[in-house]
C-alpha positions in Angstrom: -12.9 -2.5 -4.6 -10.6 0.1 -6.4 -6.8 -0.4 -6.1 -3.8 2.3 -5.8 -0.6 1.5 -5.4 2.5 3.9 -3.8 5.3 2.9 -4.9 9.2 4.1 -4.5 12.6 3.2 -4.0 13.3 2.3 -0.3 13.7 5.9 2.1 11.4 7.4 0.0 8.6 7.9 2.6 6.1 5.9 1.1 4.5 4.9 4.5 5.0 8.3 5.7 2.4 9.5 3.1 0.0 6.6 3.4 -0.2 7.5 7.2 -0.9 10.9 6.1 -3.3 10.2 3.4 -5.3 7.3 5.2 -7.3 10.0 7.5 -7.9 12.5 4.8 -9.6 9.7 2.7 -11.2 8.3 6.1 -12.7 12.2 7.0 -14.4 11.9 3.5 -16.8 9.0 4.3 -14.1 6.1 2.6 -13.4 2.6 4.0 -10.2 2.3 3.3 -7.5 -1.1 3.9 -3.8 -1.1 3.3 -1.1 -3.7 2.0 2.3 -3.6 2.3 4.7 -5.2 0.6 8.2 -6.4 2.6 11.3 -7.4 1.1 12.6 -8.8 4.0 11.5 -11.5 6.6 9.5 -10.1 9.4 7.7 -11.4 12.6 4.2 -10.0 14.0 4.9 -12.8 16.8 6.9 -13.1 19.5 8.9 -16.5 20.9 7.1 -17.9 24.1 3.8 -16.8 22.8 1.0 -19.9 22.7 0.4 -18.8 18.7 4.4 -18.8 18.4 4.6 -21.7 19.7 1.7 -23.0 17.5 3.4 -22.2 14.5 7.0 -23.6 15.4 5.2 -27.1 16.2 3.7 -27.0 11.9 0.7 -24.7 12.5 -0.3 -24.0 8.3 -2.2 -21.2 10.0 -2.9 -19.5 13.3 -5.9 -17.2 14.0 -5.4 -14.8 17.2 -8.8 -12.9 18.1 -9.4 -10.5 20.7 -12.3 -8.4 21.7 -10.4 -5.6 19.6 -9.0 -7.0 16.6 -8.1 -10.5 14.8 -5.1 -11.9 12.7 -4.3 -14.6 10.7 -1.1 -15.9 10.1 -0.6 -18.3 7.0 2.9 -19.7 6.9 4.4 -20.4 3.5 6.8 -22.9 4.3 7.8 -23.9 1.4 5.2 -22.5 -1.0 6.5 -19.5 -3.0 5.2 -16.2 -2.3 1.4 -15.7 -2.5 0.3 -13.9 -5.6 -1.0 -10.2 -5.1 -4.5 -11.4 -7.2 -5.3 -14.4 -4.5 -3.9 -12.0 -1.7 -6.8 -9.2 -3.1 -9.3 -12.4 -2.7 -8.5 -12.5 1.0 -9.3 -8.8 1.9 -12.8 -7.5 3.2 -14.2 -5.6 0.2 -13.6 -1.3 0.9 -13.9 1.6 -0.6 -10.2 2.0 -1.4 -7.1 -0.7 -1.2 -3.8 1.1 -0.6 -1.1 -0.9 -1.6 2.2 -0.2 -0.4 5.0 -1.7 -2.5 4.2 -4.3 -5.2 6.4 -1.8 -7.9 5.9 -4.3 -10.8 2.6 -5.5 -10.2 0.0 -4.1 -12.5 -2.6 -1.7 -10.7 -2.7 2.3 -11.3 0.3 3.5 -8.7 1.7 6.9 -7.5 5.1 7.1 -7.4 6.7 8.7 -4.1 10.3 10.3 -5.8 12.8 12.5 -3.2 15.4 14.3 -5.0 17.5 13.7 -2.3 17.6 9.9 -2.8 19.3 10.0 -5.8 17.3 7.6 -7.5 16.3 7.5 -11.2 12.0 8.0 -11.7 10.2 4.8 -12.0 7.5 6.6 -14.2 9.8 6.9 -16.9 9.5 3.1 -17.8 6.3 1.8 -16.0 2.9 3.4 -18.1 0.7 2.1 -14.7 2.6 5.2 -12.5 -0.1 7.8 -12.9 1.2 10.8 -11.0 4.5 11.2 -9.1 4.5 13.0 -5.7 7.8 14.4 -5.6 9.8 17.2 -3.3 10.8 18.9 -6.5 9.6 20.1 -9.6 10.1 17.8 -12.1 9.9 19.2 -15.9 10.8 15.1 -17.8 7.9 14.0 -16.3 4.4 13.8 -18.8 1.9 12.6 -15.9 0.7 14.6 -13.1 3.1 16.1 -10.5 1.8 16.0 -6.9 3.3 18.1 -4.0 4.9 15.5 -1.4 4.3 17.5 1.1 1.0 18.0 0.5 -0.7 14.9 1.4 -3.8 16.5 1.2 -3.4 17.1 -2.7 -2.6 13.7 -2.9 -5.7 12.5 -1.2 -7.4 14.6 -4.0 -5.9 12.9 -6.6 -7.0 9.6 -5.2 -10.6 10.9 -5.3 -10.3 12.4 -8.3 -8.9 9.4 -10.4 -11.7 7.1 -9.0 -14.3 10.0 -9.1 -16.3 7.7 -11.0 -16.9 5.4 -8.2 -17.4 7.5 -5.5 -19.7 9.9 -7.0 -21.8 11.2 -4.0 -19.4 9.5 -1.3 -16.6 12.3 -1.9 
């Protein structure tokens, strides 16, 4: 399973571009996943649910199936946050893992960079940013320079960094 990352300061439109990217990579015969990092405590469950409620009474996990999807919740209590190796582990192998966030792990990455942010490039200190997809032109950067707005050159670049893998799938 190959790995890219998209990484960028927060109001950057990361998720905007994975949303745009995800069908153009779909349309060209890829199974593609996503994870998304969050820096801040969520819920996908709702108080007065039966799997809330399974949880709050010391639940370690809780599995909710339908007919038209499944999800596992793992509460980490007290344990510190899972490592983005063993989370890999628990994925269904795919063509392509897009992972959303994760700015200092180590996997190949695409920085998302607005001018409008007024925030300094990542790529300038992390070697594992191998393109930037910025709004702007950007003449202090020495690795590819993607069109944001262009999610379709991006999708490209995708394909063509792994082009190794997917030859004959592409």
């Amino acid at each position: 399973m190959k790995v890219m990352g998209i990484v960028g300061w927060s109001g950057s439109g990361k998720t905007s571009l994975v949303v745009e990217i995800l069908p153009l990579l779909r349309e060209r015969g890829l199974k593609v996943s996503t994870m998304k990092h969050a820096h801040h405590r969520f819920d996908v469950d709702k108080p007065g649910k039966d799997s809330f409620r399974h949880r709050e009474a010391g639940a370690s996990e809780v599995l909710v199936v339908t007919s038209s999807r499944w999800v596992l919740m793992h509460e980490s209590r007290e344990e510190p946050e899972p490592s983005i190796e063993s989370l890999i582990e628990r994925m269904t192998p795919v063509d392509l893992l897009l992972i959303e966030g994760f700015k200092t792990h180590h996997h190949p990455k695409i920085e998302i960079h607005r001018e409008s942010e007024g925030k300094p490039l990542l790529c300038l200190d992390d070697p594992e940013i191998v393109a930037v997809a910025s709004d702007v032109p950007l003449s202090d950067v020495k690795i590819p320079r993607l069109d944001l707005n262009d999610p379709r050159a991006v999708a490209d670049f995708i394909l063509t960094f792994n082009a190794k893998i997917w030859i004959g799938q592409a």
